[in-house]
C-alpha positions as CSV (number, residue, x, y, z in Angstrom):
1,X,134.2,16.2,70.5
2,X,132.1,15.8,73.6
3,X,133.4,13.6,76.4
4,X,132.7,12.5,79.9
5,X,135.9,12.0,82.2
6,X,135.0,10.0,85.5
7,X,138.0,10.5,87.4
8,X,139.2,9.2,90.6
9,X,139.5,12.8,93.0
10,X,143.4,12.0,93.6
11,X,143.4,14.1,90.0
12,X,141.6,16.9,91.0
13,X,144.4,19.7,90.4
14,X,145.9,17.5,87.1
15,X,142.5,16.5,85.7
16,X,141.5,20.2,86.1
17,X,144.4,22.0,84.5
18,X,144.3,19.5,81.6
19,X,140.3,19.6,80.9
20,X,140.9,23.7,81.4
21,X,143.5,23.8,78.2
22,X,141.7,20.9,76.1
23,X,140.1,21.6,72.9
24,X,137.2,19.3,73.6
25,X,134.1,20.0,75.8
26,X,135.2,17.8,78.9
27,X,132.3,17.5,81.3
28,X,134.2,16.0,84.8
29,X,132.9,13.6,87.4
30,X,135.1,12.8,90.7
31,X,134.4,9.9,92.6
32,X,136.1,9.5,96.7
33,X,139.8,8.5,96.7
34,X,138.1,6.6,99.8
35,X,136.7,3.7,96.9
36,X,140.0,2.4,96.9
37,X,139.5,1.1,100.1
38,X,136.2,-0.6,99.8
39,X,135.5,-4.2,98.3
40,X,136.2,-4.1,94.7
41,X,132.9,-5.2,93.7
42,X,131.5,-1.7,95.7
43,X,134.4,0.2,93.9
44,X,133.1,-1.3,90.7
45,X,129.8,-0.8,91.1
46,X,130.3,3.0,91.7
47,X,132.2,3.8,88.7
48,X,129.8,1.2,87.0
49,X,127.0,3.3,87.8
50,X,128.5,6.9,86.8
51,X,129.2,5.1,83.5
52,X,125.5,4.1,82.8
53,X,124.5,7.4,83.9
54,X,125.6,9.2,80.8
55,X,123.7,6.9,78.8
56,X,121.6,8.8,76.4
57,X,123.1,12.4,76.7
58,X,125.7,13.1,73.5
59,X,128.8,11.9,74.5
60,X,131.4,10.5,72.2
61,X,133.2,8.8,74.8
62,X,133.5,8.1,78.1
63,X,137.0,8.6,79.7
64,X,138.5,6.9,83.0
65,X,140.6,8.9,85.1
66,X,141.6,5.3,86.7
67,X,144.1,2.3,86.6
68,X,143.3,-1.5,87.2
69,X,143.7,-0.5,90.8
70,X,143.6,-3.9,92.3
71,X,141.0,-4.9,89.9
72,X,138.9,-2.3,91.0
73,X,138.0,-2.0,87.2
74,X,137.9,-5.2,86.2
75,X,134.8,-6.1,84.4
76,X,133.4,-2.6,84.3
77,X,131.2,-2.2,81.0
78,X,131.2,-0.1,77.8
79,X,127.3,0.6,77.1
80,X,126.6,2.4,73.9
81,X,129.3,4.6,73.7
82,X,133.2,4.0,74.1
83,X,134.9,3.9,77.5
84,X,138.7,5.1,77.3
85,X,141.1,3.7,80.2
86,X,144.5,4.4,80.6
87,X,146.9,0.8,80.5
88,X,147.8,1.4,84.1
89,X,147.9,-0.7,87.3
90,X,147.5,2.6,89.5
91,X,147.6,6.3,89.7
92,X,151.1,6.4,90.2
93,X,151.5,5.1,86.3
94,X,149.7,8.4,85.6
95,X,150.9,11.0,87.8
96,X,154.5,9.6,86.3
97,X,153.5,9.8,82.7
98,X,154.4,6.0,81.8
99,X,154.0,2.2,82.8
100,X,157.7,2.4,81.9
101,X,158.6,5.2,84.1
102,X,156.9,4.1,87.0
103,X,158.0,0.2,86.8
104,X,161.9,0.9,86.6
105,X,161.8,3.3,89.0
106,X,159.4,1.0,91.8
107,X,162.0,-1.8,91.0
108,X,165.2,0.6,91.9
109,X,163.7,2.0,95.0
110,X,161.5,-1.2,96.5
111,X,159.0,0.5,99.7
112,X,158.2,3.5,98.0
113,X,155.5,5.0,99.1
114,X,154.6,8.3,97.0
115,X,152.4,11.1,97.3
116,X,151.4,13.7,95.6
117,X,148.7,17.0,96.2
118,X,146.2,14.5,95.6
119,X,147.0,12.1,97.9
120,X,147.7,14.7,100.5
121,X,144.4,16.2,100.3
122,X,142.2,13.5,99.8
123,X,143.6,11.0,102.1
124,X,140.6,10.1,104.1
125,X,137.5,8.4,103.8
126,X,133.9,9.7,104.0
127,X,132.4,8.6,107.6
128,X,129.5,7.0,106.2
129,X,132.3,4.8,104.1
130,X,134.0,3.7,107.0
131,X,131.5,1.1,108.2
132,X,132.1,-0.9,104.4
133,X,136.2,-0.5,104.6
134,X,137.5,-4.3,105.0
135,X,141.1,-3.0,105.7
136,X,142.8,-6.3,105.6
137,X,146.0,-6.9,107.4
138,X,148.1,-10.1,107.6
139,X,145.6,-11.5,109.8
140,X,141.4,-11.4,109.4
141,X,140.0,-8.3,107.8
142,X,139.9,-5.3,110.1
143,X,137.2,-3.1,110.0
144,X,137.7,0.4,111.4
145,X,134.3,1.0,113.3
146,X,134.9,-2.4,114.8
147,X,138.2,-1.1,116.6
148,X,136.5,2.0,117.5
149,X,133.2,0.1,119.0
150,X,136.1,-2.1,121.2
151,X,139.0,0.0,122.0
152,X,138.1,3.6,121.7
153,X,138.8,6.5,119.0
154,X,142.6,7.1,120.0
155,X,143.1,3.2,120.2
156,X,141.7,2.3,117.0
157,X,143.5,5.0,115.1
158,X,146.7,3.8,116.7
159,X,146.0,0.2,116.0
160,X,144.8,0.9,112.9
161,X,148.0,2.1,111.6
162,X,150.0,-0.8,113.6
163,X,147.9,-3.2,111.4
164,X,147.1,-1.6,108.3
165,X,149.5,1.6,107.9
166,X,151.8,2.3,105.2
167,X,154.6,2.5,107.9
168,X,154.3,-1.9,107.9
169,X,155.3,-1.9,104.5
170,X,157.2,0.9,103.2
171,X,160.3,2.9,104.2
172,X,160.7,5.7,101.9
173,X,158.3,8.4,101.2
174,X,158.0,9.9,97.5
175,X,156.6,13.3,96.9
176,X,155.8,13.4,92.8
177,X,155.1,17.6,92.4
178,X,153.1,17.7,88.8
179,X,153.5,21.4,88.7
180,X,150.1,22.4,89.3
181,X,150.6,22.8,93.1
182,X,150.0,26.9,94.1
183,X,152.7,26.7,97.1
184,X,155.0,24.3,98.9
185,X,152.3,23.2,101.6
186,X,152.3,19.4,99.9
187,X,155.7,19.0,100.1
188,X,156.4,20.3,103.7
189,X,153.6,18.0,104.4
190,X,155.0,14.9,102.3
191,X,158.6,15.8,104.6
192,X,156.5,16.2,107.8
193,X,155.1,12.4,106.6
194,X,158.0,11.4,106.4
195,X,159.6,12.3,108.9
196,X,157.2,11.8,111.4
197,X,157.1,7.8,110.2
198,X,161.0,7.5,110.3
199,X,160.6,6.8,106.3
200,X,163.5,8.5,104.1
201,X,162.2,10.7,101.7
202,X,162.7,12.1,97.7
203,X,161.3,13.4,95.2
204,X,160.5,12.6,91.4
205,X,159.1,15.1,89.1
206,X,155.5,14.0,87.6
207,X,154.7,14.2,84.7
208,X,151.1,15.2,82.8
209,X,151.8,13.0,79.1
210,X,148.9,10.4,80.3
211,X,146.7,12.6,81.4
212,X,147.0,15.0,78.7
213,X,146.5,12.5,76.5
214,X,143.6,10.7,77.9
215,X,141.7,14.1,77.5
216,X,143.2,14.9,74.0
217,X,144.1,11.9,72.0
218,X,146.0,10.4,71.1
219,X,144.6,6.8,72.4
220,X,147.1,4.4,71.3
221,X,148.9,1.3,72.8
222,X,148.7,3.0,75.8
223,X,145.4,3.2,76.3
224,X,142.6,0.4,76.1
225,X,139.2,1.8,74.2
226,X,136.4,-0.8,75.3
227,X,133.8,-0.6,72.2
228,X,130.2,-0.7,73.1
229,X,128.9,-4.2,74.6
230,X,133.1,-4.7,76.0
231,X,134.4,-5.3,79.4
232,X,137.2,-4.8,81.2
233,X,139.8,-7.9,81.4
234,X,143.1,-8.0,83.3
235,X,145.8,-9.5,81.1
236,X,148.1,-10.0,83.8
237,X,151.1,-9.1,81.6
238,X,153.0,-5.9,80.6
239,X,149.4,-4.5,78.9
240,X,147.6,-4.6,82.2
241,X,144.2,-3.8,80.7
242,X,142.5,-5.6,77.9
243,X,139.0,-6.2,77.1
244,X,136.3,-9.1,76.5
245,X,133.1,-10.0,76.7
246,X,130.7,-9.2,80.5
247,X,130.7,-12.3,82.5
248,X,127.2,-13.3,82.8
């Protein structure tokens, strides 16, 4: 079969090594980890528009190498083929191989943050993306070039992180290795993190069933296929993803 995987780049190593071993022809599209920080209708939008542009050219499905991630997804369309999502609320549920896997262990260790190659390597957002990132702290949305403009480079990076850092909300660090990383330069760096941020730090082994799966089959429970003329719809229970009809 002939498929079209639009992938968020956090996947770049995983989604590689899997669509390198699969015995379907997997054409690959990565989109910026940096989406994640823009308004979700922009997020949608983008992943929106790589789905409409395979309209017309063979493919038997299209597959998401995304979550919900904060409703990023939600309403995204299925035009004339099938689009294939994962029932996840985030990348972690992947990199970890279940929603089960990843729920008990978020619940045992509450301000995780974790990070894996892709996280490491992709961490930053384009420049010209900057200007659309509503960071939004406990207060008003902040808006990164709006620091800069007032308080300088060095200030704004610093006061970024005061208002909008990981470091306000977390404190331990979680490297997840999936096996595909060629030397110990993403954990050193995930310890150097933590460290650094006065986080405690671990390790959980990841864990490639999802993602294997999304590429391969089977696309059971754990997976929501939108059939052409379907939508995404949050169903704000242990499913995550379901689908309906586009709101008008």
């Amino acid at each position: 079969m002939r498929f079209h995987l639009i992938s968020c780049e956090v996947f770049y190593r995983e989604i590689c090594h899997v669509v390198a071993r699969s015995r379907h022809e997997v054409d690959v599209r990565f989109l910026s980890k940096g989406l994640h920080n823009l308004a979700g209708p922009i997020m949608r939008q983008r992943i929106q528009d790589g789905i409409d542009a395979v309209e017309g050219r063979g493919y038997d499905a299209v597959l998401m190498g995304y979550g919900l991630c904060g409703h990023g997804l939600a309403g995204i369309q299925a035009r004339s083929v099938p689009v294939v999502l994962p029932r996840a609320h985030d990348c972690i549920t992947l990199l970890l191989g279940s929603r089960k896997r990843y729920a008990e262990y978020a619940l045992a260790n509450p301000g995780t943050y974790f990070l894996s190659s892709g996280w490491i390597e992709r961490i930053g957002l384009p420049d010209s993306e900057w200007q659309l990132t509503p960071l939004l702290s406990t207060g008003p949305a902040v808006v990164y070039d709006d620091l800069v403009a007032k308080y300088g480079e060095d200030n704004a990076k610093f006061l970024w992180m005061e208002l909008c850092g990981p470091s306000k909300y977390y404190t331990n660090i979680v490297f997840i290795p999936m096996g595909v990383e060629p030397t110990e330069q993403f954990r050193r760096r995930a310890q150097d993190r933590a460290e650094t941020r006065g986080m405690a730090y671990a390790e959980i082994k990841g864990d490639m069933t999802l993602l294997e799966r999304l590429v391969n089959g089977p696309w059971d429970d754990d997976f929501q296929v939108l059939r052409p003329g379907e939508a995404v719809r949050p169903t704000y229970d242990d499913a995550i993803i379901g689908a309906g009809t586009p709101e008008q």
